[in-house]
C-alpha positions as CSV (number, residue, x, y, z in Angstrom):
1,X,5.7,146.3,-32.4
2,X,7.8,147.6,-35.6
3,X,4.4,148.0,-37.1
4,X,3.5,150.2,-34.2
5,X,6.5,152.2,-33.9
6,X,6.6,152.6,-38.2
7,X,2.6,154.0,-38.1
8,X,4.0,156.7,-36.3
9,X,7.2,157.3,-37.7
10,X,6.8,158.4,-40.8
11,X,4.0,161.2,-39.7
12,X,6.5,162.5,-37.1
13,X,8.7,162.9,-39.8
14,X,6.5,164.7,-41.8
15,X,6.4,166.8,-38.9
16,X,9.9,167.4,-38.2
17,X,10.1,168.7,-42.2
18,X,7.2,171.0,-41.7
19,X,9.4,172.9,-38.6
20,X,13.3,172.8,-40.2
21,X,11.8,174.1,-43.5
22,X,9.5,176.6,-41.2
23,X,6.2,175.4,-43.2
24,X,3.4,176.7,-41.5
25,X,1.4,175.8,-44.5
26,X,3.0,172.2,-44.8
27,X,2.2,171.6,-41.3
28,X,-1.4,172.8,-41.5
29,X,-1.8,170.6,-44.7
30,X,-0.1,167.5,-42.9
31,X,-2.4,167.8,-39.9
32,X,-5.5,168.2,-42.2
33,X,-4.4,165.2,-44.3
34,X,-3.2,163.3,-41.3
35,X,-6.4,163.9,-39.9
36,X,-8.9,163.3,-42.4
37,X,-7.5,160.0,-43.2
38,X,-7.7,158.5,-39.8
39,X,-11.1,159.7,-39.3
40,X,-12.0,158.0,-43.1
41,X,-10.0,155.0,-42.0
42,X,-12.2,154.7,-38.8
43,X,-15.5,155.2,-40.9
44,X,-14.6,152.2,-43.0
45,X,-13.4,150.0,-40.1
46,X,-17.0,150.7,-38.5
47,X,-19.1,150.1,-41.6
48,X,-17.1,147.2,-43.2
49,X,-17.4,145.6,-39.9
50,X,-14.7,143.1,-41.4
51,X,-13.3,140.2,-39.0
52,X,-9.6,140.2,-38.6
53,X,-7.8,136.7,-39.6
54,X,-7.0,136.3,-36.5
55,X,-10.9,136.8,-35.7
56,X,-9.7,138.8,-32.9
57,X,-13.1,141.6,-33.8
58,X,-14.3,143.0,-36.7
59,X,-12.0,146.1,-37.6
60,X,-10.0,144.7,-40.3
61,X,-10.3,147.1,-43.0
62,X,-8.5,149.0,-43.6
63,X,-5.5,148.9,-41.9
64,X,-4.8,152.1,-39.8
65,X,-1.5,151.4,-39.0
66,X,-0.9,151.6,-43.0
67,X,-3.2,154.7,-43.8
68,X,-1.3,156.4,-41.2
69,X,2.2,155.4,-42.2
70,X,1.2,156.1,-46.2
71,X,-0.5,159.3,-45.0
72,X,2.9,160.6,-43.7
73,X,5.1,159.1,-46.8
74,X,2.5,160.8,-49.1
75,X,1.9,164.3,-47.4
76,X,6.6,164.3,-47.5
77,X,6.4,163.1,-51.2
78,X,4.0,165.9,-52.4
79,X,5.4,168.4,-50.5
80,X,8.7,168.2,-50.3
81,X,9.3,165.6,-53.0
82,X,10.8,161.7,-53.3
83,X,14.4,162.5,-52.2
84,X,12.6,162.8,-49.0
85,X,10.0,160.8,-49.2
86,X,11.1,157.5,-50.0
87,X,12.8,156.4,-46.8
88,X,9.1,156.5,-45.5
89,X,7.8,155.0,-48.2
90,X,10.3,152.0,-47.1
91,X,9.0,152.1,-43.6
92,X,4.8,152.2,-44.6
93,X,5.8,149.1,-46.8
94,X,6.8,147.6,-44.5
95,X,4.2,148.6,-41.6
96,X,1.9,146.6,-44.3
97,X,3.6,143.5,-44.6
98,X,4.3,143.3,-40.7
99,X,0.3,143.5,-40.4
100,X,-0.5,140.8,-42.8
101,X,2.7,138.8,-41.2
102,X,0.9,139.5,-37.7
103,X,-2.3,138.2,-38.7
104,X,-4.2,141.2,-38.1
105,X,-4.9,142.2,-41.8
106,X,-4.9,140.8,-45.1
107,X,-3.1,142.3,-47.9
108,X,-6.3,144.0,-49.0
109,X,-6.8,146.0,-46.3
110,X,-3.6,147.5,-46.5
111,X,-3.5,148.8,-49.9
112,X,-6.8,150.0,-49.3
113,X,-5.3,151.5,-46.0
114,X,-2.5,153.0,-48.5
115,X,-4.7,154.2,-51.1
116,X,-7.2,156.0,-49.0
117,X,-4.0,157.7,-47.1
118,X,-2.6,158.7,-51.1
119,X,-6.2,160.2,-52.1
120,X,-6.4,162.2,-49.1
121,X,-2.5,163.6,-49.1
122,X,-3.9,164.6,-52.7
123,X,-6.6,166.3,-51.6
124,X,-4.6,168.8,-48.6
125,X,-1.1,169.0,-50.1
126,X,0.2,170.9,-52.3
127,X,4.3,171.0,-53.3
128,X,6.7,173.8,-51.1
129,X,8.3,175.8,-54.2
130,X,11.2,177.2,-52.6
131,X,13.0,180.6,-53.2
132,X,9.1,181.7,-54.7
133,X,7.5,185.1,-54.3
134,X,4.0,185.6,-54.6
135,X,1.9,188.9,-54.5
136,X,-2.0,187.9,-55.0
137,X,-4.7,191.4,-55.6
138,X,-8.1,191.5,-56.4
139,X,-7.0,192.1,-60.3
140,X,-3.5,190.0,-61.0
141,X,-1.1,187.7,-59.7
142,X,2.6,188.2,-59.7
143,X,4.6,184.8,-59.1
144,X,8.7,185.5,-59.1
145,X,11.1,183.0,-58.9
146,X,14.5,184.0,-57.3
147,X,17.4,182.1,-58.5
């Protein structure tokens, strides 16, 4: 159940951030992280066709309850940085160690599950620089920082 409740958690989070920090962007790039790791996740679990230890079916790997955890702790930590990030961090840990402890995974499947969340965070998010301007033309760009 903690498992359950953590999986989501940490996304929701991500979420909240995205709307007190009025992140269109950030929210746009959570969803399209978010997104494209549960649909990898779900590829994987499909084609790995890998029993549970509990041999309850064959969907072991990877572990979407971790992928999705990890994808929210990653998408905060690029975005808006590790003062932020690490509480979820805390929680996906432990989302992956109450799967292996339920039986429904094994360790691999969870840092796999972790990993494939990280590489697709990477991939959508980039980091919210705060009191920037930008100005973008067809022939320069002009970045200010206001202190």
């Amino acid at each position: 159940t903690a498992g359950d409740i953590g999986q989501i958690a940490a996304p929701l989070y991500g979420l909240y951030l995205t709307y007190s920090h009025s992140d269109k962007i950030g929210r746009q790039q959570l969803f399209a992280s978010t997104l494209s790791t549960s649909i990898a996740t779900h590829i994987l679990k499909k084609v790995s066709n890998k029993p549970r230890p509990d041999k309850s079916d064959n969907r072991s790997f990877p572990s979407g309850h971790t992928s999705a955890a990890f994808s929210g702790a990653t998408f905060i930590h690029l975005r808006y940085g590790m003062k932020k990030a690490w509480p979820t961090y805390i929680v996906a840990s432990f989302v992956g160690y109450s799967r292996v402890n339920a039986n429904k995974h094994y360790w691999e499947d969870v840092i796999v599950g972790a990993l494939l969340s990280g590489i697709n965070s990477w991939l959508f998010t980039t980091p919210l620089v705060k009191n920037a301007d930008i100005e973008v033309s067809s022939t320069q760009v002009n970045f200010q920082v206001l202190f």
